[in-house]
Backbone as JSON, one array per atom type, in Angstrom:
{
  "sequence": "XXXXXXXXXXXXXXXXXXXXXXXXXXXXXXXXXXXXXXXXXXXXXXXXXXXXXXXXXXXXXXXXXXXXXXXXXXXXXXXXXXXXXXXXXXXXXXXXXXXXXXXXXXXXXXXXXXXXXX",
  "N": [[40.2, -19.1, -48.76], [41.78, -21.19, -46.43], [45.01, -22.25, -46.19], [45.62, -24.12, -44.6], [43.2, -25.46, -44.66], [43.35, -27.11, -46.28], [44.57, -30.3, -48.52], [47.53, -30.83, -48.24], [49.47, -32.38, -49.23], [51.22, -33.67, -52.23], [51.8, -32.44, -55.41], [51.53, -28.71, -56.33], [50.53, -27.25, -59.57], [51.52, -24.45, -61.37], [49.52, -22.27, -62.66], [49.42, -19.92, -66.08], [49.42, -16.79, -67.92], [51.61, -16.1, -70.66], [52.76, -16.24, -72.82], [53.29, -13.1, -74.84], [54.04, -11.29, -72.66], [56.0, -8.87, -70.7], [59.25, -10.52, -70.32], [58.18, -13.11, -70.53], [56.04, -13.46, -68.24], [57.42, -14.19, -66.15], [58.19, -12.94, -63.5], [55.78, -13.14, -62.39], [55.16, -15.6, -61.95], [57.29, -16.22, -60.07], [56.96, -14.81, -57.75], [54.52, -15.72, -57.13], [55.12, -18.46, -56.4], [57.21, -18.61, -54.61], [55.93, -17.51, -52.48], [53.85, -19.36, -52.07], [55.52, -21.43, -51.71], [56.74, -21.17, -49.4], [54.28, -21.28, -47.76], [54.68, -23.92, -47.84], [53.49, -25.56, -49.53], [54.09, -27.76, -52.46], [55.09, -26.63, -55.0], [55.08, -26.45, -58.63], [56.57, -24.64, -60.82], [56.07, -23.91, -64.19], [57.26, -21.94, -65.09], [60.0, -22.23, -64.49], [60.45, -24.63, -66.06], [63.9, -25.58, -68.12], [65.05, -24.81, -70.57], [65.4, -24.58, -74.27], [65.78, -21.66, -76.42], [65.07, -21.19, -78.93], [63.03, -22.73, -79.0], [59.56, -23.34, -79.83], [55.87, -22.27, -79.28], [54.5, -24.31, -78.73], [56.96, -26.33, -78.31], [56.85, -25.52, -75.43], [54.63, -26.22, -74.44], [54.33, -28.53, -74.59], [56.62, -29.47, -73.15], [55.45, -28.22, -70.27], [52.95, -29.31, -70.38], [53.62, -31.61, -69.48], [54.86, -31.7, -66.34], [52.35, -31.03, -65.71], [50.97, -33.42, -65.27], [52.12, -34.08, -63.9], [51.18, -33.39, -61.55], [48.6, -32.84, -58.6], [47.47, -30.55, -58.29], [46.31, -27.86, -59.4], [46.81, -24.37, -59.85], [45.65, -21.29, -60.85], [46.56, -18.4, -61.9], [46.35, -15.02, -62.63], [45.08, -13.03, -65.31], [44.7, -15.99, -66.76], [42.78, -16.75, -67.85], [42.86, -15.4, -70.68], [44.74, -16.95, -71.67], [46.09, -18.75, -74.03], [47.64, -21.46, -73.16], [47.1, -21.31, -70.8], [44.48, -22.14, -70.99], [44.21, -24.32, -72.19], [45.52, -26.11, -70.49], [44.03, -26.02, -68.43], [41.42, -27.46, -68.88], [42.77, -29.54, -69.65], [43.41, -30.33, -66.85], [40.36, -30.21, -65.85], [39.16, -32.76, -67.09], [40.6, -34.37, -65.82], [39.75, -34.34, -63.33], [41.12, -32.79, -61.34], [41.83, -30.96, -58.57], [41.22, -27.26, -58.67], [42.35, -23.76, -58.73], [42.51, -20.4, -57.43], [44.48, -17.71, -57.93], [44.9, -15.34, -55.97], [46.65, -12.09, -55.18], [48.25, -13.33, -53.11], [47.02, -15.53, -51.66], [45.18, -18.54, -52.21], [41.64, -19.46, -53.82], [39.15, -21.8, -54.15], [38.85, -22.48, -57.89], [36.22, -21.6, -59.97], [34.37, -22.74, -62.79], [32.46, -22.97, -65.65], [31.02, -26.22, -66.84], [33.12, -28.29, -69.72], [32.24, -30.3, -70.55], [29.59, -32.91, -70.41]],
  "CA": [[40.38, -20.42, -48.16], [43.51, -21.0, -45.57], [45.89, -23.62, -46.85], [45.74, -25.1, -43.6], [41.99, -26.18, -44.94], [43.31, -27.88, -47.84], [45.54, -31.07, -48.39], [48.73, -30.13, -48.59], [50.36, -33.25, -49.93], [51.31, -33.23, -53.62], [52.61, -31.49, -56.31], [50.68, -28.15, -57.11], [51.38, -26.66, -60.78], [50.86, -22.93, -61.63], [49.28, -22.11, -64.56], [48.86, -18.46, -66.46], [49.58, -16.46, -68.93], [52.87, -16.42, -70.42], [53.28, -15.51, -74.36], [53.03, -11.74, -74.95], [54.07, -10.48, -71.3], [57.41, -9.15, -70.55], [59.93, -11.86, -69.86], [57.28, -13.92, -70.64], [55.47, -13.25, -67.24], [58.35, -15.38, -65.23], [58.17, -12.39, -62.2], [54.61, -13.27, -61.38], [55.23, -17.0, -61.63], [58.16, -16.36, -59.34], [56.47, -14.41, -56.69], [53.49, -16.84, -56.56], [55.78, -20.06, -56.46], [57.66, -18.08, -53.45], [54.58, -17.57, -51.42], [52.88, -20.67, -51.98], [56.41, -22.9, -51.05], [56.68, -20.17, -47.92], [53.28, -21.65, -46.75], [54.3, -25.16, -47.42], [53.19, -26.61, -51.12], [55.39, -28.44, -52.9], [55.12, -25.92, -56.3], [56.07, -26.74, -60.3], [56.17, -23.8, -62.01], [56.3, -24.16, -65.44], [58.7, -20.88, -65.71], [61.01, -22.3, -64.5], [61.44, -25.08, -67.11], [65.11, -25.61, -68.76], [64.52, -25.24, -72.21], [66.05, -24.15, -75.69], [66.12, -20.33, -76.53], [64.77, -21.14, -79.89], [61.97, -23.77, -79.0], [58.35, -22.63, -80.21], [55.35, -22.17, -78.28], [54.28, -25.85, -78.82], [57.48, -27.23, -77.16], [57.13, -25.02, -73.88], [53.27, -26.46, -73.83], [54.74, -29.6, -74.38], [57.22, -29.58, -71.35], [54.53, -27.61, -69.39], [51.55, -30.07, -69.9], [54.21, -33.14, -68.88], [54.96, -31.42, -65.55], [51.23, -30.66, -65.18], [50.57, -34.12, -65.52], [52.52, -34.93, -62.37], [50.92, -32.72, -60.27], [47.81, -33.21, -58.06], [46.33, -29.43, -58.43], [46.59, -26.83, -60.45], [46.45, -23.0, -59.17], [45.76, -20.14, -61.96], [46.94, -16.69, -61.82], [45.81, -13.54, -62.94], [44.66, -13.31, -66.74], [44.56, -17.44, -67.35], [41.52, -16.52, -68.93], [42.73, -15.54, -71.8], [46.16, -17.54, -72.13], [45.68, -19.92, -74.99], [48.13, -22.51, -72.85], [46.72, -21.87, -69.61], [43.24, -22.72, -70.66], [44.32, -26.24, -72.56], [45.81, -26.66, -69.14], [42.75, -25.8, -67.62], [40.69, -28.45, -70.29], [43.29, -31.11, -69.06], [42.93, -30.69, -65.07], [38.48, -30.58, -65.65], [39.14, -33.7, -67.74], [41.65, -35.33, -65.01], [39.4, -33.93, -61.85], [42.37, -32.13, -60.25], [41.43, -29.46, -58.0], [41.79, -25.95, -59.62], [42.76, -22.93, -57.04], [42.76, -19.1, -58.34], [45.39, -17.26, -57.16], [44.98, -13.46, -55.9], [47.19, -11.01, -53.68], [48.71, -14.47, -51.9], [45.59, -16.13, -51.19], [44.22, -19.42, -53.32], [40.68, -19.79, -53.34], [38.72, -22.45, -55.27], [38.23, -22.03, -59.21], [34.75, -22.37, -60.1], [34.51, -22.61, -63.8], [31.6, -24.02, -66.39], [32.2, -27.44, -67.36], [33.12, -28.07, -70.95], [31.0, -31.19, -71.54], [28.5, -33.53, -69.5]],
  "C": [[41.8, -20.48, -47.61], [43.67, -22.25, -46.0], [46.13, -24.56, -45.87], [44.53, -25.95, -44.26], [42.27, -27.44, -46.26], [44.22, -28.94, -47.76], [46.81, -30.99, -48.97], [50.05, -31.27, -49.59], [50.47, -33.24, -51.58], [51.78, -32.11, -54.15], [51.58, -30.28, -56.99], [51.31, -27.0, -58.47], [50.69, -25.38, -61.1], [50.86, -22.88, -62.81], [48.79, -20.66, -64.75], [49.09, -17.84, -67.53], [51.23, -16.14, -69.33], [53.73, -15.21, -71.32], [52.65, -14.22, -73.61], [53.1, -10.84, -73.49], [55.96, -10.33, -71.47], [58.27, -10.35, -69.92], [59.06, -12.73, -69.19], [56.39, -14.46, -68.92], [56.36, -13.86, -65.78], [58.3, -14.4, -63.31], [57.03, -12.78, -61.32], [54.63, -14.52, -61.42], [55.97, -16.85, -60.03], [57.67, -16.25, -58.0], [55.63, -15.63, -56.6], [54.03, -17.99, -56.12], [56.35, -19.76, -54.77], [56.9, -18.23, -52.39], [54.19, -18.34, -51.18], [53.98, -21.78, -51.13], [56.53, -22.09, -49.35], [55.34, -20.9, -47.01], [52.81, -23.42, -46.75], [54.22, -26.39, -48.67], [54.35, -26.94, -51.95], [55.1, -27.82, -54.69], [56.2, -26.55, -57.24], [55.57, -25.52, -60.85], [57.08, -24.19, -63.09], [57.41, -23.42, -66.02], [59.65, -21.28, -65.55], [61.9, -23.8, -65.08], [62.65, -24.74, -67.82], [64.79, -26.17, -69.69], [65.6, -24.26, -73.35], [65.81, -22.81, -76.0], [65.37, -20.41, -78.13], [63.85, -22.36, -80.1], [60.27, -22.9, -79.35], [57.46, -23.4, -79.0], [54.78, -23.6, -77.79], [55.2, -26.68, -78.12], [57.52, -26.46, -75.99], [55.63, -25.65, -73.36], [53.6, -27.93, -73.73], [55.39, -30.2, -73.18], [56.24, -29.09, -69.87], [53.39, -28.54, -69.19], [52.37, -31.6, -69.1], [54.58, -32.92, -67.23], [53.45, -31.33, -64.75], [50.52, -31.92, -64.95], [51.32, -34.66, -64.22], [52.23, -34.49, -61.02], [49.54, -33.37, -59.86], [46.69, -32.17, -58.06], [46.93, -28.3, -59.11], [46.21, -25.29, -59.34], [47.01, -22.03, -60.3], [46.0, -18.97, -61.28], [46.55, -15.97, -62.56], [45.86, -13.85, -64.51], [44.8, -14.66, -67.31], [43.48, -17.4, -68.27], [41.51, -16.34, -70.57], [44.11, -15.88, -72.67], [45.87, -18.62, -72.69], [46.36, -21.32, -73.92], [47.45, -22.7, -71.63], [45.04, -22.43, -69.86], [43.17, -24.31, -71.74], [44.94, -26.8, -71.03], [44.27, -27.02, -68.39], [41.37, -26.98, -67.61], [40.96, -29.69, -69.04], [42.6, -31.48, -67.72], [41.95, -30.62, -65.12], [38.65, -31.94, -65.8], [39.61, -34.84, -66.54], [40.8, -34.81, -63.66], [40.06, -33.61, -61.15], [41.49, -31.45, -59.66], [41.97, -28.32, -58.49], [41.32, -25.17, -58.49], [42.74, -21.33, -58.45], [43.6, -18.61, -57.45], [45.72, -15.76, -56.88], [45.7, -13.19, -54.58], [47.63, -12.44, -52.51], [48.1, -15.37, -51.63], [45.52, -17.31, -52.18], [42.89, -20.0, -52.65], [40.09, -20.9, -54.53], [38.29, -21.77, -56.57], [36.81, -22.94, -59.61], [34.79, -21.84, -61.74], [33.18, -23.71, -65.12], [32.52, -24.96, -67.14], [32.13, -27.46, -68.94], [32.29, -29.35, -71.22], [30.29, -32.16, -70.02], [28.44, -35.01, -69.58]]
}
């Protein structure tokens, strides 16, 4: 999907995997955040919260879901699948009807995902 097709207004927040990656995955936030403001979107990544050096994983989900909460769409990256934070993110934005975007090789195409309740 070309980002021309999509509404560009708003705040879109990247969500992925974080814990257990080197420097806690912040290169592939970076790149994606790069690309995406390069073609226009007004990006929050979460990496690049200003936070405490000795905060647990609970306050970075904490600062991360309050940012996610001011956005308008969400766009996952590569292994969200099995990032405990990105898929309470994931919960929230079904719950809140955001639009959810996957994010490969530059590109975001819609996330199609079963719903969690009816």
């Amino acid at each position: 999907m070309a980002l021309k097709d999509l509404e560009l207004d708003g705040r879109w927040y990247l969500a992925g995997p974080m814990s257990g990656y080197p420097d806690f995955n912040r290169p592939t936030f970076r790149e994606a955040a790069v690309r995406l403001r390069a073609q226009g979107l007004a990006v929050v990544n979460p990496a690049e919260i200003p936070g405490d050096e000795d905060w647990e994983w609970d306050d970075w989900m904490r600062a991360a879901l309050h940012c996610l909460l001011g956005c308008h769409a969400v766009v996952f990256l590569s292994g969200w699948e099995s990032s405990r934070g990105a898929q309470l993110e994931r919960a929230i934005a079904e719950a809140l009807e955001m639009p959810m975007f996957e994010y490969r090789n530059g590109e975001i195409t819609p996330l199609v995902v079963q719903a969690t309740h009816r």
